[in-house]
N, C-alpha and C positions, 0 to 999 in steps of 0.2 A: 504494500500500500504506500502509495508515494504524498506524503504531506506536504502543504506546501511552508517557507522561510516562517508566515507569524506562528500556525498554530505547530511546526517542533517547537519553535523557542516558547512561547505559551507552556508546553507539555514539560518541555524538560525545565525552566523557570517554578513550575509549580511542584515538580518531583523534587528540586533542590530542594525548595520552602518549606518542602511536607516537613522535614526532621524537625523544621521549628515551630509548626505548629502541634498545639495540643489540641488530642481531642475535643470535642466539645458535643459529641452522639446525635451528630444530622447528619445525612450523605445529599448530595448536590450533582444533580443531570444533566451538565451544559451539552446544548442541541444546536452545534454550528453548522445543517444543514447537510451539504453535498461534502463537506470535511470529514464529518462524523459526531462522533459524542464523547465526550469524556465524563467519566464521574469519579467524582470524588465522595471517599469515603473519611469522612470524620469522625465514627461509630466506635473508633477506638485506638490505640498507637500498634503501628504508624499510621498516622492519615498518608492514604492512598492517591495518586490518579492515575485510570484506566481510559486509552484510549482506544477507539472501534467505531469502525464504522453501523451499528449497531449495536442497541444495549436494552437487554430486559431487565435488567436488575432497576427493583423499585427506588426511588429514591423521595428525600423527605420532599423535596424541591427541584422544579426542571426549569431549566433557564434556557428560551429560545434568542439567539444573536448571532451576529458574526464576529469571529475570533477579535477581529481589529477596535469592536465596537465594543469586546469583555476589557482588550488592554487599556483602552481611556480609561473607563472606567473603574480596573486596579489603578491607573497609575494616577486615579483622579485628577484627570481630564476633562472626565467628561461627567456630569451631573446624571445621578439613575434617573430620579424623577423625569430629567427632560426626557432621558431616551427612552423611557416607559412610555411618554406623550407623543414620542414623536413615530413611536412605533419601530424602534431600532431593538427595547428588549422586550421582550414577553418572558413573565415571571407567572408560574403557578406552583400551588402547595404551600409552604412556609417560606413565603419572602424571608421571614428573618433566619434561615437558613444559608442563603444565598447572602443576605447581607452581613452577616459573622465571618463566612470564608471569605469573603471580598477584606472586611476590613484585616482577617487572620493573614492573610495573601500581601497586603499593604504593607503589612507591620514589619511583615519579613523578607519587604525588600523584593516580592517576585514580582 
């Protein structure tokens, strides 16, 4: 499966950060379309991310974006609200799922 330049450095950015993040027992579905899916598992150490172009595994929360449109966003760039409005994310399940590992993801620099 050939990735393209943002979502390896995304994947392998957010595999460095796992070791520093803790737990915190929600898993997270990001759905970047024709890319694939990654989820992240927070459910317990190490937090995990899985990439596939397909994914059954349930999660607390699924974030529908484009990779380019998750890194603003980590690297707060880009304001969620707006891109909720403007129709760039679609969040379902536990928003504050998604919003924990974004700011966990911040913290540590991915």
């Amino acid at each position: 499966m050939s990735l393209d330049s943002s979502m390896q450095d995304f994947i392998s950015r957010a595999k460095a950060a796992a070791k520093d993040i803790e737990p915190f027992g929600k898993s997270v579905l990001f759905d970047f379309g024709d890319d694939g899916k990654v989820f992240a598992d927070a459910t317990s150490a190490p937090v995990t991310f899985e990439h596939a172009k397909s994914f059954d595994k349930r999660a607390n929360c699924m974030v529908k974006t484009k990779i380019k449109t998750l890194q603003k966003l980590i690297k707060g760039d880009l304001d969620p609200m707006a891109a909720i409005f403007s129709g760039r994310l679609k969040v379902s399940g536990e928003m504050g799922a998604a919003l924990e590992l974004a700011k966990r993801l911040r913290a540590a620099n991915a």
